[in-house]
Residue, then its C-alpha position, 0 to 999 in steps of 0.5 A: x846343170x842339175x840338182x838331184x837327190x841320187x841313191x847310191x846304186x852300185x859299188x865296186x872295188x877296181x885297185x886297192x883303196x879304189x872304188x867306184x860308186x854308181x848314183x842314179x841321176x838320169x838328167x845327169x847321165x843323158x847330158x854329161x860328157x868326157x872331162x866334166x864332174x859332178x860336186x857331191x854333198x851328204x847330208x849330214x856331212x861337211x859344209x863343202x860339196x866334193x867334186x869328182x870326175x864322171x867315170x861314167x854315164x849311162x842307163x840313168x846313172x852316173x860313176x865317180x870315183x875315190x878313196x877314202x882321203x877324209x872325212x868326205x869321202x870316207x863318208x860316201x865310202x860307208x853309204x849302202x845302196x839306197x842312201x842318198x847323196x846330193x848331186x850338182x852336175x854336170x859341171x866343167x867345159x870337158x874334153x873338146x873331141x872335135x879336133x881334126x885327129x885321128x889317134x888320142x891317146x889316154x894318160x892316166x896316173x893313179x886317181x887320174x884314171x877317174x875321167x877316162x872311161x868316159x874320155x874313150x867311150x866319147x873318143x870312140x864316138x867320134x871315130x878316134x883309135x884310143x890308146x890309154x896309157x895308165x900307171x901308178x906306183x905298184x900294181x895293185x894300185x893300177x886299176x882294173x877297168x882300162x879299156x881301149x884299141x891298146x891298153x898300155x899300163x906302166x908301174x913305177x917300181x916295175x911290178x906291172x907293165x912298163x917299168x916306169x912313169x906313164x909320161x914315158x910310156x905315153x905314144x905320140x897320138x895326134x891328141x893327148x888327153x891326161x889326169x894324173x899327180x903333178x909331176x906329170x905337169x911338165x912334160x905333158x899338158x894336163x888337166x890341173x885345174x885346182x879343186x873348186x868348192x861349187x863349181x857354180x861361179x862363186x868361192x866359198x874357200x880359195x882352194x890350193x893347187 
């Protein structure tokens, strides 16, 4: 784990109030995995650290992404490259890829999509077939930067792709990897954990699931 000042780098627009923002943090990016976050402070800025899935590493930098949801987020939202963000990380066991399987397949609905570049680069690594299964309610909040050996993308109001939820747009694979809302609890296993506040073994506040 590290703590590191991180000027903003990069930042890109990938579906409607959708961004990706890319930090330099090289000791971040070398050691980090699928399924693990970083907790980012801004200084001046709330009392809390946010916590963000990695979207991806490499090159010495890290990507997260967000939308502007508060006073956090907007904040990071409005940085321009050269301003620094305070970085803790990585943080969160990740994704276990070591499992005897052959085929995985991605589920992500709307904000969901945050860990899953990395979820396929590592799957890939390991010598998996990756189908990622992506959805959201229209499409132009379906983002823009899915990859994989088949890409599957599902719209609840039917305007994009599969006209319905990701849960039912989902193959069987031999490993279901998935981040979405909490309606997709109950049919698939999820990553649900509640948002922590430092992600370093202590409570600041008691977070709600």
């Amino acid at each position: 784990m590290f703590l590191t000042d991180a000027p903003l780098v990069e930042r890109r627009q990938v579906a409607r109030d959708m961004w990706v923002l890319g930090f330099a943090a090289p000791d971040i990016a070398a050691s980090v995995k699928a399924g693990q976050f970083v907790n980012i402070g801004m200084r001046p800025g709330p009392l809390l650290r946010r916590p963000f899935s990695v979207y991806r590493a490499g090159d010495d930098r890290i990507e997260v992404l967000l939308k502007a949801v508060g006073v956090g987020t907007a904040q990071m939202l409005a940085m321009r490259e050269g301003d620094v963000a305070s970085c803790l990380g990585p943080l969160g066991r990740g994704f276990d890829l070591t499992l005897s399987a052959k085929t995985v397949s991605l589920v992500s609905g709307g904000l969901g999509v945050a860990p899953m570049p990395l979820a396929a680069r590592d799957a890939r690594a390991a010598g998996l077939q990756v189908t990622w299964v992506h959805g959201a309610r229209t499409a132009d909040e379906l983002c823009s930067e899915t990859e994989g050996d088949e890409v599957i993308l599902a719209t609840d109001d039917g305007s994009a792709g599969f006209a319905g939820t990701v849960v039912a747009a989902a193959p069987d694979a031999d490993l279901v990897l998935a981040c979405g809302p909490n309606r997709m609890r109950a049919p698939k296993a999820l990553s649900t954990s509640p948002r922590t506040s430092t992600g370093r073994r202590c409570r600041l506040t008691c977070p709600m699931p």
